[in-house]
MIMILUM-981983 format. One line per 8 residues: their letters; for each residue x, y, z of C-alpha. Coordinates in nm, 4 decimals, always signed. Example, Ala and Ser with C-alpha at 12.3 -4.5 7.8 and 13.67 -1.06 7.14 Angstrom:
AS) +1.2300 -0.4500 +0.7800; +1.3670 -0.1060 +0.7140;
***
This chain:
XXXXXXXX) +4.3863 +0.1715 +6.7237; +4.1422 +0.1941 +6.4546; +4.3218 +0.5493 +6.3332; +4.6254 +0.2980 +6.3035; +4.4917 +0.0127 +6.1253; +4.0850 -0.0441 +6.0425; +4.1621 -0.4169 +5.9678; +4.3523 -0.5070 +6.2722;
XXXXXXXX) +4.0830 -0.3676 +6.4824; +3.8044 -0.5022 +6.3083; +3.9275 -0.8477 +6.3531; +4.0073 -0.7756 +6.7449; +3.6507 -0.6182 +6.7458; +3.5250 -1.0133 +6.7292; +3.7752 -1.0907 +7.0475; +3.7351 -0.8220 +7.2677;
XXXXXXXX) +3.4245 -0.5414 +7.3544; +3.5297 -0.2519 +7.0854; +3.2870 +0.0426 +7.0253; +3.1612 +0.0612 +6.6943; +3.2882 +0.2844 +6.4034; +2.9146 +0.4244 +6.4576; +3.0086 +0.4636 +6.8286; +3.3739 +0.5669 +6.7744;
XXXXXXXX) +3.2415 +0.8885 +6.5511; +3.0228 +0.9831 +6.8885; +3.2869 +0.9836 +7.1020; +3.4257 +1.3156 +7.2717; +3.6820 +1.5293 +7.1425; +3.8011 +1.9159 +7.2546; +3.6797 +2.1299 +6.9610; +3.8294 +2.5079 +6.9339;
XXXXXXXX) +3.9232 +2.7737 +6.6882; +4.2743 +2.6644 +6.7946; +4.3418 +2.3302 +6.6573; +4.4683 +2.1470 +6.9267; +4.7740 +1.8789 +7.0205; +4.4915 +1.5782 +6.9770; +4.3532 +1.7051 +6.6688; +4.7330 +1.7263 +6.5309;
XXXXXXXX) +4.8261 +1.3816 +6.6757; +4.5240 +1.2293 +6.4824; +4.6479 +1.3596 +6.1527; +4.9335 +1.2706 +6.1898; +4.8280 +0.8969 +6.2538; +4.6458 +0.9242 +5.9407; +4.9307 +1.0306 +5.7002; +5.1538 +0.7839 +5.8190;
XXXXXXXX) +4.9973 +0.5559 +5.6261; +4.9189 +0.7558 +5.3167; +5.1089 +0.7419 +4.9786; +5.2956 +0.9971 +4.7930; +4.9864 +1.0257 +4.5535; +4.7733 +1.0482 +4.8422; +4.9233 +1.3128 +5.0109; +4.8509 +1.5828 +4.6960;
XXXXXXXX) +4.5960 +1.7812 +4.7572; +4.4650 +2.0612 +4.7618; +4.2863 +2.3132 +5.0589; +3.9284 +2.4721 +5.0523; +3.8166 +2.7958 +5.2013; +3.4583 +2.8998 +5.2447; +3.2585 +3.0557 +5.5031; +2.9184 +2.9989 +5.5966;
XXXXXXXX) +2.6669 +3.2756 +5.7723; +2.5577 +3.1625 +6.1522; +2.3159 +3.3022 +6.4083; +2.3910 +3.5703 +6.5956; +2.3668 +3.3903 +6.9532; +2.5683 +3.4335 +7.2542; +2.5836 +3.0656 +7.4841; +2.8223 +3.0055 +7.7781;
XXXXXXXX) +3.0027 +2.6952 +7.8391; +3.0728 +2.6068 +8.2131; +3.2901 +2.3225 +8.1104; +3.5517 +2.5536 +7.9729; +3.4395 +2.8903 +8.1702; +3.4246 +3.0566 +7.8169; +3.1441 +3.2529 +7.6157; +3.0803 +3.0891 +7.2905;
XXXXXXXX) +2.9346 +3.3388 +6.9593; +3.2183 +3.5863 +6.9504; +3.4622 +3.6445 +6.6975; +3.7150 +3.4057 +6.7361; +4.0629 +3.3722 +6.5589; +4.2517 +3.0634 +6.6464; +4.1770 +3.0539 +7.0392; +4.1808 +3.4570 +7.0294;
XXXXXXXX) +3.8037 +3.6389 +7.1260; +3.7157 +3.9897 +7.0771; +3.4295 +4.1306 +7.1945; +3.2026 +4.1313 +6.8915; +2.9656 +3.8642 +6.7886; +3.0247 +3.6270 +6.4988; +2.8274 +3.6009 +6.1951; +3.0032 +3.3834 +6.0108;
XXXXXXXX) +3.2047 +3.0211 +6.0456; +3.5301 +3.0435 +5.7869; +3.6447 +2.6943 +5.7256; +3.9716 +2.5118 +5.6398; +3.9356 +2.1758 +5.4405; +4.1505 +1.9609 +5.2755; +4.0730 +1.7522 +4.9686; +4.2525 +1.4545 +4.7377;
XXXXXXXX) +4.3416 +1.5413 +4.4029; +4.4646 +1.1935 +4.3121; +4.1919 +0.9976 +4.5675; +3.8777 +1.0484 +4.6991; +3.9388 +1.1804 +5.0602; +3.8630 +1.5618 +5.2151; +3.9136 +1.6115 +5.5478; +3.7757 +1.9587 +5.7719;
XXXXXXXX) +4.1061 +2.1043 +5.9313; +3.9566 +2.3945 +6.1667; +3.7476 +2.6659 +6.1538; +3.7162 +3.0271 +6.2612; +3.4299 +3.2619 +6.4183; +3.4160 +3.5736 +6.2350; +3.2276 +3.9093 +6.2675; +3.2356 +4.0029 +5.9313;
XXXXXXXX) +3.2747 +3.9016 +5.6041; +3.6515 +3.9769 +5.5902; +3.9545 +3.8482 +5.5950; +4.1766 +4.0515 +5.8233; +4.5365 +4.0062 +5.9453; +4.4915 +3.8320 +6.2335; +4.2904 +3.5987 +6.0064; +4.5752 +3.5520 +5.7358;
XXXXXXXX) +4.7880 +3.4528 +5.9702; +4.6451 +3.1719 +6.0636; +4.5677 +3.0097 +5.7561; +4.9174 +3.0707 +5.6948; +5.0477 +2.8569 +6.0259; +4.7688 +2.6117 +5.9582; +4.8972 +2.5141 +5.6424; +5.2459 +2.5566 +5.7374;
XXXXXXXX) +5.1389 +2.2770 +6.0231; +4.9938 +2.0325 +5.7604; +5.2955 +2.1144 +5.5486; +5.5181 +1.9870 +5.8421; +5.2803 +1.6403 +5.8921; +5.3384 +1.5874 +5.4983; +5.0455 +1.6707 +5.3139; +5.1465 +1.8127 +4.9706;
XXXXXXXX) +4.9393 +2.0882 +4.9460; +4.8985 +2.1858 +4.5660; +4.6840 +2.5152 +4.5635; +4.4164 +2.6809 +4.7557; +4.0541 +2.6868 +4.6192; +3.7891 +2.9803 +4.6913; +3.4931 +3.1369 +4.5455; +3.5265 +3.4887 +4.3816;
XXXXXXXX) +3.4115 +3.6851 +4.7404; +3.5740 +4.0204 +4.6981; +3.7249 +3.8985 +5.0539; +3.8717 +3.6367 +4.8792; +3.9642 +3.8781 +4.6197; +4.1717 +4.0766 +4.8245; +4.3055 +3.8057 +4.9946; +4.4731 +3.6611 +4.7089;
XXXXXXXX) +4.5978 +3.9367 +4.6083; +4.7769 +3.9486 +4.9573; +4.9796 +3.6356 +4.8278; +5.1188 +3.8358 +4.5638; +4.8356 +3.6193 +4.3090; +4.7902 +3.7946 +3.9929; +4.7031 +3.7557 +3.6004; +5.0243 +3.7767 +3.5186;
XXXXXXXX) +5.1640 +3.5628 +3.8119; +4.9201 +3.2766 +4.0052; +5.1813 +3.1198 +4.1985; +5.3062 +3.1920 +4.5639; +5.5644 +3.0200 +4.8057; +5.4451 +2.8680 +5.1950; +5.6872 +2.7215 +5.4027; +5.9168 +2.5919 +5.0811;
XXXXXXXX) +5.6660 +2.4910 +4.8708; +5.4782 +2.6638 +4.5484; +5.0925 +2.6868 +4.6040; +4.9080 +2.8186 +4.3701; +4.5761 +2.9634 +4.3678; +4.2439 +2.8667 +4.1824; +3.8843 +2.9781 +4.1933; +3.6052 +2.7581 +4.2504;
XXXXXXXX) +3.5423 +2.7142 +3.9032; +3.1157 +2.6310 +3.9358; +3.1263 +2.9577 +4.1397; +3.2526 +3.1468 +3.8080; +2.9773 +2.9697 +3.6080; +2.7366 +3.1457 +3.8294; +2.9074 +3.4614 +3.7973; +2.9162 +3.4869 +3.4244;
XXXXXXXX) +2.4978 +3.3887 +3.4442; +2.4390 +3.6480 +3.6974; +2.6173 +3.9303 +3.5127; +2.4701 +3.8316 +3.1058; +2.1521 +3.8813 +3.3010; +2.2310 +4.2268 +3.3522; +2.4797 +4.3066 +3.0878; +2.5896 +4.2346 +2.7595;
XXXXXXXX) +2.9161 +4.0842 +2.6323; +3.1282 +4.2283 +2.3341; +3.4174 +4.0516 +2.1980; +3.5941 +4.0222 +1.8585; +3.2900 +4.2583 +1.7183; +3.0435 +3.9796 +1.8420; +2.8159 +4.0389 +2.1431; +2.6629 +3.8240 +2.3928;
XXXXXXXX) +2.2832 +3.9405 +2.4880; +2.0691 +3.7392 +2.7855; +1.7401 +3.8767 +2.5255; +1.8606 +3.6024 +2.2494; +1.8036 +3.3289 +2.5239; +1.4719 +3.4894 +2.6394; +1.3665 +3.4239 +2.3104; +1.4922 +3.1310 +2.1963;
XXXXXXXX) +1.2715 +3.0105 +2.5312; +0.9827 +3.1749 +2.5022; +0.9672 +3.0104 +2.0868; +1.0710 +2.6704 +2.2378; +0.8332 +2.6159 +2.5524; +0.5488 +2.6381 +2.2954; +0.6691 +2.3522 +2.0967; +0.5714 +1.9971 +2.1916;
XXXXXXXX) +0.8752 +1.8621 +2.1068; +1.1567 +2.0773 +2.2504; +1.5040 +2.1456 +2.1230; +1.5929 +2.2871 +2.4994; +1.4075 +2.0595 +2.6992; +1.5672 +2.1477 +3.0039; +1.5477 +2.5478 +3.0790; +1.2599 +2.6348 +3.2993;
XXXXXXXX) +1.1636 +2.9455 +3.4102; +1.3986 +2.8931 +3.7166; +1.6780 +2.9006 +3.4487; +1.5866 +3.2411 +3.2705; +1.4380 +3.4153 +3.5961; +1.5946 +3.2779 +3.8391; +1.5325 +3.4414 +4.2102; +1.7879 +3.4851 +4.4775;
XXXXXXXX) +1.7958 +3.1074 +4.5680; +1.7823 +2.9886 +4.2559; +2.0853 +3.1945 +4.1601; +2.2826 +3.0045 +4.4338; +2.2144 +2.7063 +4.2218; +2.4906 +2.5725 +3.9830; +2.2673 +2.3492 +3.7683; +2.0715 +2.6729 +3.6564;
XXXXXXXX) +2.3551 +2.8430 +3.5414; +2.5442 +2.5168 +3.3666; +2.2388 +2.4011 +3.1889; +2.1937 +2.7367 +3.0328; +2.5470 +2.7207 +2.8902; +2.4960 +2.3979 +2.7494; +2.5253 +2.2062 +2.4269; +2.1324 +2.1598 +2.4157;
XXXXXXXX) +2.0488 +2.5158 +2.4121; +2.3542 +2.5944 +2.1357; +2.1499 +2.3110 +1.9288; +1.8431 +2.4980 +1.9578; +1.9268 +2.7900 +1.8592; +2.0745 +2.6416 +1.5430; +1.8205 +2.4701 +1.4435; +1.5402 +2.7887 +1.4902;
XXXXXXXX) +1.8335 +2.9804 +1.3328; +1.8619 +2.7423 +1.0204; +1.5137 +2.7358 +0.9651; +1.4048 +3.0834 +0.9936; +1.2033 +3.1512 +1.3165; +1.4638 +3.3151 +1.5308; +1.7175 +3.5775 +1.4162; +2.0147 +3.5661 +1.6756;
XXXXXXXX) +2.3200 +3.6987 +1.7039; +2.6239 +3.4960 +1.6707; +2.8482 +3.6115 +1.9448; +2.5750 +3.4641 +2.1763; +2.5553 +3.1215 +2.0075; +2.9686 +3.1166 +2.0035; +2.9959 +3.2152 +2.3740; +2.7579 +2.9806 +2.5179;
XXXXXXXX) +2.9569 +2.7316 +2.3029; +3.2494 +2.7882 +2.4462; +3.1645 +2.8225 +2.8053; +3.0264 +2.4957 +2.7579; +3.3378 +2.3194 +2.6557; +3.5460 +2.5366 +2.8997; +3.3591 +2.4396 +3.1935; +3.3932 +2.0362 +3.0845;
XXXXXXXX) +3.7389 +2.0987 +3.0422; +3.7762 +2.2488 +3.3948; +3.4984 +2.0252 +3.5799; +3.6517 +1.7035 +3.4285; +3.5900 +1.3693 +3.6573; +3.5824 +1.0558 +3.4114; +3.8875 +0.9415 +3.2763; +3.6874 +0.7673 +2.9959;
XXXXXXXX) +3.4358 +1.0326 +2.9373; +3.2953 +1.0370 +2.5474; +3.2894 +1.3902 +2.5130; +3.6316 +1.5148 +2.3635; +3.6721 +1.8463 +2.6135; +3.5711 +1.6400 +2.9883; +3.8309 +1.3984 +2.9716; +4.0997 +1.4491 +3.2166;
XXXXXXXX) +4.3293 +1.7093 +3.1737; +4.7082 +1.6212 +2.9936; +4.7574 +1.9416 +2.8148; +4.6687 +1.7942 +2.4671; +4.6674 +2.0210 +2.1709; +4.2889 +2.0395 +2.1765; +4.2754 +2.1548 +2.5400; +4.5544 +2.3734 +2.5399;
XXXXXXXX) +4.3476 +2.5295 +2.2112; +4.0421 +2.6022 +2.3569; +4.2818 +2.7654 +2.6993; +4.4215 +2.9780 +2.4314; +4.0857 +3.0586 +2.2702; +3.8915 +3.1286 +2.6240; +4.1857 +3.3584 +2.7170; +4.1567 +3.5437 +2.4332;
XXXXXXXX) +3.8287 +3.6096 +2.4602; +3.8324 +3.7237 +2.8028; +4.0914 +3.9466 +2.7361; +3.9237 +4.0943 +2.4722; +3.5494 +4.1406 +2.6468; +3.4208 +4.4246 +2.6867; +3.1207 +4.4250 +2.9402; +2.8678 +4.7279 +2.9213;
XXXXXXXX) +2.5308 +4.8521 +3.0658; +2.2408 +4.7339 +2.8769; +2.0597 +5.0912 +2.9671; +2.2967 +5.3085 +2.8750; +2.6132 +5.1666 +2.7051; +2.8589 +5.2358 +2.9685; +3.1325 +5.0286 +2.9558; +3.1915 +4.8796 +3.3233;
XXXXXXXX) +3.4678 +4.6293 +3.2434; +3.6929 +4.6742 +3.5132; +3.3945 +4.6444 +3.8129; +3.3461 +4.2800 +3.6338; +3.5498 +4.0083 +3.8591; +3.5434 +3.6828 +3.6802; +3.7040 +3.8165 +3.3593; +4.0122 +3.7940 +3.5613;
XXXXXXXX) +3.9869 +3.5550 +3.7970; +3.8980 +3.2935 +3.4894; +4.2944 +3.4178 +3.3865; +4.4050 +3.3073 +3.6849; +4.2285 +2.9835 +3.7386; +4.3219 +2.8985 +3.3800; +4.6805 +2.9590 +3.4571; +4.6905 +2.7843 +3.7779;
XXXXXXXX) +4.5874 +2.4744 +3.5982; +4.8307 +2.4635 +3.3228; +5.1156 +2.5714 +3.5952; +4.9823 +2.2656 +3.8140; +4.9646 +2.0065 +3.5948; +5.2900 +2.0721 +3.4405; +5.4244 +2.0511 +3.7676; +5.2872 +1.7394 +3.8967;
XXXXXXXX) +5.3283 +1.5939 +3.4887; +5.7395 +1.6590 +3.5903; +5.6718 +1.4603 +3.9399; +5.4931 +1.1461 +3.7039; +5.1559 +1.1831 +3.7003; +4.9922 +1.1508 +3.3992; +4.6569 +1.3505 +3.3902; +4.4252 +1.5607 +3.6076;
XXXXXXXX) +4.1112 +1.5378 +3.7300; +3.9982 +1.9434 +3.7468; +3.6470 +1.8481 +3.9207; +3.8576 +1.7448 +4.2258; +3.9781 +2.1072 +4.2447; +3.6855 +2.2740 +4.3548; +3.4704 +2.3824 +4.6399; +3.2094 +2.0853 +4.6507;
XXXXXXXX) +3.3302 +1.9376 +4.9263; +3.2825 +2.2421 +5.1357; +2.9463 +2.3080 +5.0110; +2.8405 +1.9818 +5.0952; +2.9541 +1.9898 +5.4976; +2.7770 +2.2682 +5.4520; +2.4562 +2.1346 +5.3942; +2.5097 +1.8435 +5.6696;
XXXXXXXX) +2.5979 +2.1218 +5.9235; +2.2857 +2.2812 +5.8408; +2.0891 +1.9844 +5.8793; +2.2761 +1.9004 +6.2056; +2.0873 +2.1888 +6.3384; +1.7716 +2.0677 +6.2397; +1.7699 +2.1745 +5.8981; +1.8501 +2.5912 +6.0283;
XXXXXXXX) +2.0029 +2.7673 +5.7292; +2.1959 +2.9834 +6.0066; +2.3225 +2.7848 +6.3155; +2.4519 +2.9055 +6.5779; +2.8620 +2.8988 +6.7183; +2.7391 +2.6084 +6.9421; +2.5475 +2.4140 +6.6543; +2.8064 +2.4627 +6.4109;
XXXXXXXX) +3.0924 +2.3300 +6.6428; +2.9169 +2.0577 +6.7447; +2.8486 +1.9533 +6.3332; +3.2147 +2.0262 +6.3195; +3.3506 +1.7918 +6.5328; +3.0999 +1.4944 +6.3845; +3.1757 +1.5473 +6.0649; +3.5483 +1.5921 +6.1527;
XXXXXXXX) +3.5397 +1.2617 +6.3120; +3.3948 +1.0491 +6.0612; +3.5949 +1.2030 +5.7820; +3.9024 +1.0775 +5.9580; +3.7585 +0.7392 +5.9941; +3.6567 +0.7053 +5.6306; +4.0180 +0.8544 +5.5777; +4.1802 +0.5435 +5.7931;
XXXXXXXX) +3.9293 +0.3104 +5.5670; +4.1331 +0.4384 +5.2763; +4.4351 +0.4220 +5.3717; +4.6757 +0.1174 +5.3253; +4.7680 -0.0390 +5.6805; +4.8622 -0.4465 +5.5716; +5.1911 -0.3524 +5.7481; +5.0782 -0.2561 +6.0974;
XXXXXXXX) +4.8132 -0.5709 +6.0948; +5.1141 -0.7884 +6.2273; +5.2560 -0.5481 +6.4986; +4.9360 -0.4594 +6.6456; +4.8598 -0.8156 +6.7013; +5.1623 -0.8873 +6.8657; +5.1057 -0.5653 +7.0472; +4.7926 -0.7417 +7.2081;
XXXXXXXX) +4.9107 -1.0839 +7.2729; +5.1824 -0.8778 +7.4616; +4.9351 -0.7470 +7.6592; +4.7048 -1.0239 +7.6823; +5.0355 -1.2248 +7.8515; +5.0888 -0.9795 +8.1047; +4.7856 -0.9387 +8.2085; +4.7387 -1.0616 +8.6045;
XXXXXXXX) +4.5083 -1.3314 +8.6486; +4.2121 -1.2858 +8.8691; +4.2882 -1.4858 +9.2517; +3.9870 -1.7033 +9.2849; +3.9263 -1.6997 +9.7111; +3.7517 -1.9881 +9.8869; +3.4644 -1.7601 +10.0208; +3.4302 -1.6377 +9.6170;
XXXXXXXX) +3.1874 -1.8770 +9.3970; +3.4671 -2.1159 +9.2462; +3.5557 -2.0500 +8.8409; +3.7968 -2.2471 +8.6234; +4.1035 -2.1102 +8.4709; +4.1047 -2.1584 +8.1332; +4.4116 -2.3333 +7.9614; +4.6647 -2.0103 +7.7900;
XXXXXXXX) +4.6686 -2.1042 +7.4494; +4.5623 -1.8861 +7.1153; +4.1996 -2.0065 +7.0731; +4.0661 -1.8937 +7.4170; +4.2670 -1.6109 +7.4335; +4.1403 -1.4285 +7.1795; +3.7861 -1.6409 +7.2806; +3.6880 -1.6131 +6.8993;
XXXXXXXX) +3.3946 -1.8046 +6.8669; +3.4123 -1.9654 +6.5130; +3.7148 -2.1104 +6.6043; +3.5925 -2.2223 +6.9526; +3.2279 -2.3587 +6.9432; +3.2709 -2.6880 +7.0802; +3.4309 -2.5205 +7.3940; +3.0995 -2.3012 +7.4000;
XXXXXXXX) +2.8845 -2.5779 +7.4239; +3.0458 -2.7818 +7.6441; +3.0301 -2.4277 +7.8922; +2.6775 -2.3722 +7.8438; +2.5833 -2.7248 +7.9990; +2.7968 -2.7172 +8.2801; +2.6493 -2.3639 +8.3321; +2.2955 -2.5379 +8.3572;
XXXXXXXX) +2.4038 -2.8023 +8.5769; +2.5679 -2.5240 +8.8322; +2.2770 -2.3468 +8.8386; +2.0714 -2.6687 +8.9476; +2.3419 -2.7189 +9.2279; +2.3355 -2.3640 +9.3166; +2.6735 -2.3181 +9.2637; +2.7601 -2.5104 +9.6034;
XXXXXXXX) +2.8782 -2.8631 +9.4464; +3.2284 -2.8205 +9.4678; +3.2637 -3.2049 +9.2727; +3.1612 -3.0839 +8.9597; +3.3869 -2.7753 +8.9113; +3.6854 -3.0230 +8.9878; +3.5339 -3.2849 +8.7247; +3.4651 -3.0254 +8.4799;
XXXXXXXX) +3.8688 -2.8680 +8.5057; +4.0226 -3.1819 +8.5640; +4.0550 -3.2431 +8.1514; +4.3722 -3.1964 +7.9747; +4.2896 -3.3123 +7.6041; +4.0445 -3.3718 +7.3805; +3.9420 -3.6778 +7.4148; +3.8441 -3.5940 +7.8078;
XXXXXXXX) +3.6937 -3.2827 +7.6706; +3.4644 -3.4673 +7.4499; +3.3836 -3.7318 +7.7984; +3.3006 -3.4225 +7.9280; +3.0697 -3.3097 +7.6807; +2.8688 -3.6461 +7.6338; +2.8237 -3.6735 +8.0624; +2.7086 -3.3036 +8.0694;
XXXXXXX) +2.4447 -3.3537 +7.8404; +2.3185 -3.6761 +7.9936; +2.2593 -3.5166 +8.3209; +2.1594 -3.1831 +8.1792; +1.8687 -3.4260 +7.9964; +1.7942 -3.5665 +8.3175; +1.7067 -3.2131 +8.5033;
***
C-alpha cells in the first residue's frame, strides 16, 4: 500500500494500526545474488507512478572489498561467503561485493538493484551476463537507462571494451536502446593527481611538473597571508588514504592555487613553468564543466550543460590536449604514454556527454546536470554499509547483505515519497471502504460481556478521532460507570445504545457525567 500511494496510507495510518515507514524499512524481505519475483514486483510498483523525466537515468557499477568469512544459513540450507553470480556458487570465497545501482538524471532518486559475490577483482563472463539481463529486466519495467557509470578499474577497462566502447565510438545497443558509457569523472581527477605525482606532462611544447606545486607550497605556507590557503600537506603528500580522497586531488587543481602562482610569478619569487599553470587551469574548468549541479551557478564553466559555444570550446580544447600529451618518467625520460589510462578514458567520457545530451536535447530537455552522472551515490552506500557493520572497512557476505537489503528498502520508500500518486488516493480509499463493508461483524453471545454495535456510517468507520471526539468522550464515561457495575448491569448497556440522534447522544452525555461525578 504505501509502495502504491504514501498519501493514501498516511491518512489510513490515523484509522487503522499501520507500521511505521521506520517499521516498514525493518521488515523482512528474501535477499540473493538473484534478484527475485518480489524484488521485481516492487519496482515495478514504483515506476508505475514515475514520469517520463523520471524514468532517465542512468546505472552505477562499483565493487567494494569484504571479509573473507564463510557463515551458513539454516533458513535457506546454503553457505554464505562464496563467489556468487546471480544465484550461481562456486567453490571459492568472495572478496569482493560488485553492485548494481540506479540513479536520476533529471530527479533526485538512486535506487540499489542487486549485487554480486565475487572472488576476484574481475569481471568474467558469467559476470557480464548478468548485468546484461539485469538491465535488460529494468529496461522491460521502463526505466530509461541513459549510460553506465564506472571508475577507471582496468576490470572496468576491459569490460567496456567488451561493449564494443572506444575513443572513436562510446556508444553501444541493450535490448533496443543506445547506452552509452561514462567514467566516474571525480575518479579521473584522482587519476590525473596520482600520476603528475610521479610523472610529468608534455603537451603543445609545454610541460606539466608536480615540483612547480611543491614549490609554490613550500613559498606559500610561510606567508601569513596565503594565496593557497587550502593545500596542506595531505594535498602534496598525500598517503594511501588520502589518495582515495577527491577533495585532495580537486583542490589542487583549483582556481586558488592558479592565482597563486600568478601572483609569486608576477612578482618575482617563483619561476614556473607555464604548461603547469595552463593545465591546472584547465582541469579546473573541465572538471566544473563535467561535475555541474546548480542551474544558477556564478561561475561561467559549472552551469548546466547545453552545449554552448563556451563549453563545447573548452571540450575541444581538453581533447586536444589529451591527444597531444605525452606522459614520461621523471627518472629517466621514458615516454610511457600508452600504460597511462585516463588520457583515454577522459575521450570517452567527453564524448559520451556531448552524444547524451544531444540525444536527450532531441527528446526536449533543455540542459544537463553532469554531477548526477557519477559514482557518488555508490560511494556513499558504501560508507553506510560499512558502518552497518559497525564501522568494519571489510564486512563480511552476511554483513553486507544484510546493509543491502536496509538500504534497498528505504531507498524504495523515499522513491514512493517522490513519486506522484494524487490518482490512486481515490481508488485506494474506495478499495478500503470495500473492505471495511464486507467485513463480518463480530456475534456478541449472552455468556460474552455485552458490547454495543456501533451505527455504519463514515465517521466511526474510519474511527478518526478529530472528527469524532464527542463520541470519545461520551465512551470513556460509560466505560467508568461499567467498570463500577462490573460489567453485570445489563440496564445501562441498553440505555447507553438505545440513542439514535444527537440530541439523545448529548442526554446521554450530560447523565453519564452526573453519575460518573457521583462515584
Amino acid at each position: 500500500m504505501y509502495y502504491t500511494s504514501p498519501l493514501a496510507y498516511r491518512f489510513l495510518s490515523k484509522t487503522i494500526c499501520l507500521p511505521s515507514k521506520s517499521t516498514l524499512a525493518k521488515m523482512y524481505l528474501p535477499m540473493q545474488t538473484k534478484v527475485n519475483q518480489q524484488m521485481w514486483d516492487i519496482l515495478s510498483a514504483i515506476i508505475k507512478h514515475m514520469s517520463s523525466s523520471e524514468k532517465e537515468c542512468v546505472l552505477c557499477m562499483d565493487e567494494m572489498s569484504l571479509k573473507l568469512n564463510l557463515s551458513y544459513n539454516s533458513k535457506e540450507d546454503k553457505i554464505l561467503g562464496l563467489h556468487e553470480v546471480d544465484g550461481q556458487q562456486q567453490p571459492v570465497a568472495a572478496g569482493y561485493a560488485f553492485t548494481l545501482m540506479l540513479r536520476g538524471i533529471t530527479s533526485k532518486w538512486k535506487q540499489p538493484i542487486g549485487f554480486s559475490f565475487i572472488s576476484s577483482s574481475k569481471i568474467d563472463d558469467q559476470l557480464k551476463t548478468w548485468i546484461i539481463a539485469t538491465v535488460k529486466r529494468l529496461l522491460e519495467l521502463g526505466f530509461n537507462i541513459r549510460a553506465f557509470v564506472s571508475d577507471l578499474g582496468s576490470d572496468f577497462l576491459a569490460f567496456s571494451k567488451t561493449l564494443g566502447n572506444s575513443k572513436e565510438s562510446s556508444c553501444f545497443e541493450i535490448g533496443g536502446h543506445n547506452i552509452y558509457y561514462i567514467f566516474d569523472v571525480p575518479h579521473l581527477m584522482k587519476c590525473v593527481r596520482n600520476n603528475l605525482i610521479n610523472y610529468n606532462f608534455e603537451f603543445d611544447g609545454k610541460t606539466t611538473r608536480w615540483e612547480d606545486i611543491t614549490n609554490m607550497y613550500e613559498l606559500d605556507k610561510m606567508k601569513d597571508m596565503r594565496s593557497a590557503p587550502r593545500l596542506t600537506d595531505s594535498h602534496l603528500q598525500p598517503n594511501s588514504f588520502q589518495k582515495q580522497k577527491v577533495r585532495f586531488a580537486v583542490q589542487v587543481f583549483s582556481n586558488s592555487v592558479v592565482a597563486a602562482f600568478k601572483n609569486y610569478q608576477s612578482s618575482g619569487t617563483l619561476q614556473v613553468d607555464d604548461g603547469t599553470i595552463f593545465f591546472i587551469e584547465m582541469m579546473n574548468s573541465l572538471f566544473d564543466l563535467l561535475n555541474s549541479s546548480n542551474i544558477d551557478s556564478p561561475k561561467a564553466y559549472s552551469k548546466p550543460y547545453r552545449s554552448t559555444t563556451l563549453q563545447e570550446e573548452l571540450l575541444d580544447k581538453s581533447q586536444r590536449l589529451f591527444n597531444s600529451m605525452r606522459v614520461k618518467n621523471k627518472k629517466n625520460g621514458r615516454d610511457v604514454t600508452n600504460i597511462i589510462k585516463f588520457i583515454n578514458a577522459f575521450n570517452i567520457t567527453i564524448n559520451s556527454f556531448r552524444q547524451l545530451y544531444q540525444d536527450m536535447k532531441s527528446e526536449g530537455y533543455d540542459y544537463l546536470l553532469t554531477r548526477r552522472i557519477n559514482n557518488d551515490c555508490l560511494e556513499n552506500f558504501f560508507g553506510l554499509v560499512r558502518q552497518a557493520g559497525g564501522n568494519c572497512r571489510e564486512p563480511s557476505c552476511i554483513q553486507y547483505t544484510r546493509a543491502f537489503r536496509k538500504m534497498f528498502l528505504c531507498q524504495i520508500l523515499n522513491l514512493s515519497d517522490a513519486t506522484n500518486c494524487t490518482e490512486d488516493f481515490d481508488s485506494i480509499l474506495a478499495q478500503f471502504i470495500e473492505f471495511a463493508k464486507n467485513t463480518p461483524q463480530t456475534q456478541v453471545s449472552i455468556q460474552d460481556p455485552p458490547q454495543t454495535q456501533p451505527k455504519e456510517n463514515l465517521t466511526n468507520m474510519y474511527d478518526i478521532p478529530e472528527k469524532n471526539a464527542f463520541h470519545y468522550i461520551c465512551g470513556y464515561l460509560l466505560r467508568r460507570c461499567v467498570e463500577s457495575h462490573k460489567r453485570d448491569c445489563l440496564s445501562i448497556i441498553s440505555y447507553a445504545s438505545s440513542y439514535d440522534d444527537e440530541s439523545n447522544e448529548k442526554n446521554l452525555y450530560i447523565r453519564l457525567r452526573a453519575y460518573v461525578a457521583h462515584l
